[in-house]
Each structure stands twice: as structure tokens, then as C-alpha cells.
C-alpha positions as CSV (number, residue, x, y, z in Angstrom):
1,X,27.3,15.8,-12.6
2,X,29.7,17.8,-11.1
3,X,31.6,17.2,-8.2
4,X,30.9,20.5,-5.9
5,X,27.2,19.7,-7.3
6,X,27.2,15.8,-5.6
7,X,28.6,17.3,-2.5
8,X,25.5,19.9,-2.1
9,X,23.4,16.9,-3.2
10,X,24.6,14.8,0.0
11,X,25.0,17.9,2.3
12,X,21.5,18.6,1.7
13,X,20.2,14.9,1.9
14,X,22.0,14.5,5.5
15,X,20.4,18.0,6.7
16,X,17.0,16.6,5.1
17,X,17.9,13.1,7.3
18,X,18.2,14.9,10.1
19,X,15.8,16.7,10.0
20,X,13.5,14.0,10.1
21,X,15.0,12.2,12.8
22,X,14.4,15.3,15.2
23,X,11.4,16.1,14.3
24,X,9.6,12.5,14.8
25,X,11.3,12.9,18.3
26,X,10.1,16.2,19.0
27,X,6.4,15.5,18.1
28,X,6.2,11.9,19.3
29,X,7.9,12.2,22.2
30,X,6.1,15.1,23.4
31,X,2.4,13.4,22.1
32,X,3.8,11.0,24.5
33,X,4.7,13.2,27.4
34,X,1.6,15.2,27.0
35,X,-0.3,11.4,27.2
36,X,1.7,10.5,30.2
37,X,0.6,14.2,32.0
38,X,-2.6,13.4,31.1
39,X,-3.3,9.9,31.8
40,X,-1.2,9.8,35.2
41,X,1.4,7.0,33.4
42,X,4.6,7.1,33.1
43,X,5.8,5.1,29.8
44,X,3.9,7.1,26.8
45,X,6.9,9.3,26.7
46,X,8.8,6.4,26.0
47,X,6.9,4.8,23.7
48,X,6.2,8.1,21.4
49,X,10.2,8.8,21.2
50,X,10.4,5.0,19.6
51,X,7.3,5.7,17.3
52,X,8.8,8.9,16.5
53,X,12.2,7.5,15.9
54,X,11.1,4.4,13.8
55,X,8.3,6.7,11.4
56,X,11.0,8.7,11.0
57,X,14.2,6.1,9.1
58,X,10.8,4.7,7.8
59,X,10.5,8.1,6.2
60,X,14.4,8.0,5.6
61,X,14.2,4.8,3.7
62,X,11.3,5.9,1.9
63,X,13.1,8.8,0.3
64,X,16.6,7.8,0.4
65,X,17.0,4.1,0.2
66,X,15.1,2.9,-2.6
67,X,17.5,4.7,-5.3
């Protein structure tokens, strides 16, 4: 494989990473903050930005880390 054609390769597998990361934060943590406006608590927001977070490098490994 070419060189210039690795470099896309990784460019677009760290865009695709990230992606993921923000994305289980963003709908996570706000199923958590919506729970927390909800149910009068104050610790779903919390809890939904670590679910979020750890489906998401769960995700990550799933696609990236088993090559």
C-alpha cells in the first residue's frame, strides 16, 4: 500500500474514533440529563457520560483493536 494511502487510512480511522467518542457523550449524557430533569436526581448525567464513554472505546476496540 502506498504511503499517502496509509496516511488517509489513519486520518480517517482517528476522525471515525472520534467520532465515536462524542457521540456516546452526546446521547448518553444527555439520556442522563434528561433522566436527572425528569426524576428530580442529580447523578444520571453522570452516570450516562461514563456509559456513553465506555460503549463508545468498547465500540473503538471492536473495530479497531482486534486487527
Amino acid at each position: 500500500m502506498s504511503n499517502s494511502k496509509q496516511n488517509r487510512r489513519d486520518e480517517n480511522a482517528m476522525w471515525t474514533i472520534f467520532g465515536y467518542l462524542l457521540s456516546g457523550l452526546i446521547f448518553w449524557g444527555g439520556a442522563g440529563y434528561a433522566a436527572d430533569r425528569w426524576l428530580g436526581t442529580g447523578y444520571l448525567t453522570l452516570t450516562g457520560l461514563l456509559v456513553g464513554m465506555g460503549g463508545a472505546i468498547y465500540l473503538v476496540w471492536l473495530r479497531f483493536g482486534r486487527e
